[in-house]
C-alpha positions in Angstrom: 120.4 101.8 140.1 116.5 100.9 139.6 113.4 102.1 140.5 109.8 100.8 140.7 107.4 102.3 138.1 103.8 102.4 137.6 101.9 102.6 134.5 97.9 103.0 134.3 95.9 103.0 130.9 92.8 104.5 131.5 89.7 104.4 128.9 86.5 103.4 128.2 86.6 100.0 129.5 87.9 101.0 133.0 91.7 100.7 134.2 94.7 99.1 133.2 97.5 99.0 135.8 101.3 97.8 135.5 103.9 97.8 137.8 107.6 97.3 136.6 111.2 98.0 137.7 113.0 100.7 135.5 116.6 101.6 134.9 118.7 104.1 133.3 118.7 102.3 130.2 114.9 101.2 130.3 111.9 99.3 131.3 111.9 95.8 132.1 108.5 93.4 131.3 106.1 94.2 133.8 106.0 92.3 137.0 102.7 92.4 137.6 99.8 93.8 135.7 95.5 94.3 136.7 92.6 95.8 135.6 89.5 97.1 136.4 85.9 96.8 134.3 84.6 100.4 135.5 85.1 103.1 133.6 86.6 106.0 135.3 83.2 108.4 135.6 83.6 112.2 134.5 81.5 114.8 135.7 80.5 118.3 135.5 84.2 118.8 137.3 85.9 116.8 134.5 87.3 113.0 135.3 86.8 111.9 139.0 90.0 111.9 140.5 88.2 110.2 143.6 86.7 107.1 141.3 90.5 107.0 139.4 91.8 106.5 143.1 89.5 104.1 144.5 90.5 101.8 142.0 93.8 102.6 141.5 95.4 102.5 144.9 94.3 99.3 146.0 95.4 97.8 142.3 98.7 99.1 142.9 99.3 98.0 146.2 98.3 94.8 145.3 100.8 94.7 142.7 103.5 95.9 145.4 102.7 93.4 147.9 102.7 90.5 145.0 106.2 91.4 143.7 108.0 93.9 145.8 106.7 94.2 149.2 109.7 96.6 150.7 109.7 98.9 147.7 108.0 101.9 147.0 107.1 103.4 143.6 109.1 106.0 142.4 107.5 107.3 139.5 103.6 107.6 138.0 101.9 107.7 134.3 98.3 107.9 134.4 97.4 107.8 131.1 93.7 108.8 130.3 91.4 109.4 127.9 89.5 113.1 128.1 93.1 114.2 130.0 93.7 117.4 127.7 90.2 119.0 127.9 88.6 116.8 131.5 92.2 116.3 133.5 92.1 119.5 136.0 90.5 117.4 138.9 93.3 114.9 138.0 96.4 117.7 137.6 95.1 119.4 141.3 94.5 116.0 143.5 96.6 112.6 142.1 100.2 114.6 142.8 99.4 114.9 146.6 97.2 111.2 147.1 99.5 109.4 145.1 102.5 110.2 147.1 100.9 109.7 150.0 99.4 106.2 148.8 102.1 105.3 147.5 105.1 107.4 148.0 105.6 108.6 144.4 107.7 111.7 144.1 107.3 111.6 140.3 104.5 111.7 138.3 103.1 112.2 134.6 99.7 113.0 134.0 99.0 112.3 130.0 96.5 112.5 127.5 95.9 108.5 126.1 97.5 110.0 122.4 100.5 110.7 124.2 100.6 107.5 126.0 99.7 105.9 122.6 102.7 108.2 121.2 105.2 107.0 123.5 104.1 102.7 123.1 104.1 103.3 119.0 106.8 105.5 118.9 109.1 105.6 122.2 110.9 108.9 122.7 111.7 109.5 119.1 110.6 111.9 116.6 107.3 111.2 114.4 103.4 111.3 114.2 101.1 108.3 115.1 97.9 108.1 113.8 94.9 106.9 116.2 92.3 105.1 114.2 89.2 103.3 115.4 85.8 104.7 115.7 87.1 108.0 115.4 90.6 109.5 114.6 93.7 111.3 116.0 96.9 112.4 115.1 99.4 113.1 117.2 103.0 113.9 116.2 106.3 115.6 117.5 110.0 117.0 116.9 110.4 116.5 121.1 109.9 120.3 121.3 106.4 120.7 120.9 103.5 118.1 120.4 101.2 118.6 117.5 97.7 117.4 117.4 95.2 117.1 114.6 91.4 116.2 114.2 89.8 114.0 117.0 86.6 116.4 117.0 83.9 113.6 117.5 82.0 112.3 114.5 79.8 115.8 113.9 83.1 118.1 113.4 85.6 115.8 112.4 87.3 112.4 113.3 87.7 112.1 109.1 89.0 109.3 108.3 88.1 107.0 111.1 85.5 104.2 111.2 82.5 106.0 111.7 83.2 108.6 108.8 83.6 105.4 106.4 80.0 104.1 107.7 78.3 106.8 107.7 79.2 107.2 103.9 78.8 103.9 103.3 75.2 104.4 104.7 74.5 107.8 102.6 75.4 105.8 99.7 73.1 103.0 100.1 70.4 105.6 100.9 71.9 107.4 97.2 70.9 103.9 95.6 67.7 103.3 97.4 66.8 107.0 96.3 68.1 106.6 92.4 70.5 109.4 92.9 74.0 109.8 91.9 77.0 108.1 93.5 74.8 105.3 95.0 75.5 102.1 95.1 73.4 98.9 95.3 76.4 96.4 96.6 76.1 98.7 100.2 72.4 99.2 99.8 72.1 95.2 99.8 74.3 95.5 102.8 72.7 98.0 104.7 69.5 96.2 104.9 71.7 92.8 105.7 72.7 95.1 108.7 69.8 97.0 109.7 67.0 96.2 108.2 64.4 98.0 105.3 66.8 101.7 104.9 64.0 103.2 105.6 64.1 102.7 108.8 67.6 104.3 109.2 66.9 107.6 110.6 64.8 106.2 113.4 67.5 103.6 114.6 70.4 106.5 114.6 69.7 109.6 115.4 68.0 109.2 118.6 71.2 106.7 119.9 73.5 108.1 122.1 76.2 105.8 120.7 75.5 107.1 117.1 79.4 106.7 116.2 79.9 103.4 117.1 76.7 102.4 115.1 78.0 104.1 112.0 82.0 102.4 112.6 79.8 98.8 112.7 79.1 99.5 108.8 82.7 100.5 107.9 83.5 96.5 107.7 80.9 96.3 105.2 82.7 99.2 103.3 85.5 97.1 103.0 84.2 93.7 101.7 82.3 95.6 99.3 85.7 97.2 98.1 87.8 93.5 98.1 88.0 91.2 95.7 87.9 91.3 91.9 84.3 92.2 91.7 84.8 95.7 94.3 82.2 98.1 94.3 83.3 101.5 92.9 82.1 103.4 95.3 83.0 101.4 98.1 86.3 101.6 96.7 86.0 105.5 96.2 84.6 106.0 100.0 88.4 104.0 101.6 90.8 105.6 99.2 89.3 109.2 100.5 89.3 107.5 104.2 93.1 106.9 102.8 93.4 110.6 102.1 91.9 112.0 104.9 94.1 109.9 107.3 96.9 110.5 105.4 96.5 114.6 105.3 95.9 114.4 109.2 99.5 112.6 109.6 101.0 115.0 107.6 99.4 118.5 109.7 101.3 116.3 112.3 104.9 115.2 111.6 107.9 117.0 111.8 108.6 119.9 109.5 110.4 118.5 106.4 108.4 115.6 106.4 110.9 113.6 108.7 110.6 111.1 111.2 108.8 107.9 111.7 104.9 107.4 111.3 103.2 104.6 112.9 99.6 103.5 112.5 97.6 102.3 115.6 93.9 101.6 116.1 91.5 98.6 115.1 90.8 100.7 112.0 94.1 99.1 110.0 92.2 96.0 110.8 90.5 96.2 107.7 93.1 95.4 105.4 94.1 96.0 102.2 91.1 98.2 100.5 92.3 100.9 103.2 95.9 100.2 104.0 96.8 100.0 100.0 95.5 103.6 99.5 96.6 104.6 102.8 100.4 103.6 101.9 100.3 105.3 98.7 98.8 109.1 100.4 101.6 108.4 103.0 104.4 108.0 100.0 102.7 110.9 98.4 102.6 113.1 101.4 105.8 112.7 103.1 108.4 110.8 100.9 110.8 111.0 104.0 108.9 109.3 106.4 109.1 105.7 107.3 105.7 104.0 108.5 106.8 101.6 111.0 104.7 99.0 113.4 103.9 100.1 116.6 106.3 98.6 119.1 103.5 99.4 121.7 100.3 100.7 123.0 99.4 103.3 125.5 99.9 100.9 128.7 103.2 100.5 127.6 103.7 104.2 126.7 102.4 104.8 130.0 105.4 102.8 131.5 107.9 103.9 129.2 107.2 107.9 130.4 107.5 106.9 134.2 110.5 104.8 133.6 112.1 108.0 132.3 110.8 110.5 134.6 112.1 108.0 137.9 115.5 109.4 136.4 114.6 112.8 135.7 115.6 112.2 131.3 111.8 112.6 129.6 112.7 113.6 126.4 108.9 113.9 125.3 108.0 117.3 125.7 105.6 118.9 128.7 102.4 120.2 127.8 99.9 121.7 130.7 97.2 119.4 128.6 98.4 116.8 127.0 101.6 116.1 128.8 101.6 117.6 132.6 104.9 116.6 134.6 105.1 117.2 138.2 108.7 116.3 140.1 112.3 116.5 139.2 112.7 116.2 135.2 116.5 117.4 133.1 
């Protein structure tokens, strides 16, 4: 027995959609995949369920006509980012409109961490850690899901790309100043980047994309903590970026330290001067944990949720926020 599945992946740079049959045992490679450049717009209401379905729909029977024109779709992930705190639009309207689109009696509604949890990590227990411009952890025992940081650049997100440039930044400032714990390498960088660091406050605080401005400098953190002439406080700022990541895994995981611990995001990107650290906080932290690649990302987590709730065996546990279930599930 098989059923037709439906994944969607949806984020800042509008949809992802894949369609794929499903079995008892698993998901087969997609048969057919789309995506759309508009973002999904929230409003005062939380995330337009009317804008998801507008693009959505029409994607997905697309993708049924193209490789399965008799079928129907028997099961649903949406997978979106601002689901836990901007999803109630989505949790009251996509049950009824997508059965009736489409003729989905099963359906998952998920935060993208959980969707990223289930590509990295499958239905097993763990933590992955979410590292870009910001960061997330996310982890479970398949009881309960545990979530730590992801509070935006201001409150939290430690760690993540825009924590390492804005100290990178402060520490350039530190050297232009004469203070302590500056340092010249990043200053000489900083004004590669943005110009006379004077300047500085005028170019960031009025932005309304302030974090990613501040992740943009991270790189430079890194190239000024490589090679055999690193800057010290370069090398200071990634090995507490290390720390901080590595304590947020750990609030995460499984009690006793157990599990498996992958590490997703175009953070890990930078190399060495962070993974290095990050490897050794890890061993440190939770000696019975094995860090693992990802096998997937969220589109495929997406997949792998409605390939499991077709036949009524999700093993990841419901959450009203983060992970909201609606048909038939053992």
């Amino acid at each position: 027995m098989t059923a037709w599945v439906l994944g969607v992946d949806s984020g800042g740079s509008g949809l992802r959609i894949a369609l794929a049959r499903a079995g008892a045992d698993g998901v087969e490679p997609p048969a057919g995949q789309r995506r759309t450049d508009e973002p999904v717009r929230t409003g005062p209401g939380g995330i337009d369920a009317g804008h998801l379905l507008a693009q959505l729909l029409p994607a997905a029977r697309a993708l049924l006509d193209e490789s399965a024109p008799s079928a129907r779709i028997d099961a649903v992930c949406v997978g979106a980012a601002g689901m836990a705190t901007l999803g109630g639009r989505l949790r009251a309207e996509l049950p009824q409109a997508l059965a009736a689109g489409l003729g989905a009696r099963r359906l998952a509604l998920a935060a993208d961490a959980v969707t990223g949890y289930a590509g990295a990590l499958g239905e097993t227990p763990g933590a992955v850690a979410a590292a870009g411009t910001g960061m997330i952890a996310l982890g479970t025992e398949l009881r309960s899901w545990r979530r730590a940081d992801g509070w935006g650049h201001l409150l939290g997100d430690c760690g993540g790309g825009a924590w390492i440039g804005q100290r990178g930044l402060e520490s350039a400032l530190r050297a232009h100043d004469g203070r302590l714990g500056g340092s010249t390498a990043l200053l000489a960088r900083a004004e590669a980047a943005f110009g006379p660091v004077t300047g500085l406050p005028g170019q960031l605080y009025p932005r309304s994309d302030r974090p990613a401005v501040l992740a943009s400098f991270a790189p430079e953190v890194a190239r000024c903590a490589s090679g055999p002439e690193a800057d010290p406080v370069a090398v200071g700022i990634l090995a507490e970026a290390a720390a901080q990541i590595a304590g947020t895994v750990a609030a995460v995981s499984p009690p006793g330290g157990g599990g498996r611990v992958a590490l997703t995001g175009g953070l890990f990107r930078m190399g060495a001067p962070l993974t290095e650290p990050l490897a050794g906080e890890l061993a440190r932290r939770l000696p019975g944990a094995e860090v693992v690649e990802a096998a997937g990302g969220p589109l495929e987590g997406a997949l792998l949720i409605a390939g499991r709730l077709a036949f009524g065996v999700c093993r990841l546990p419901a959450d009203p926020a983060l992970l909201h279930l609606v048909g038939d599930r053992e």
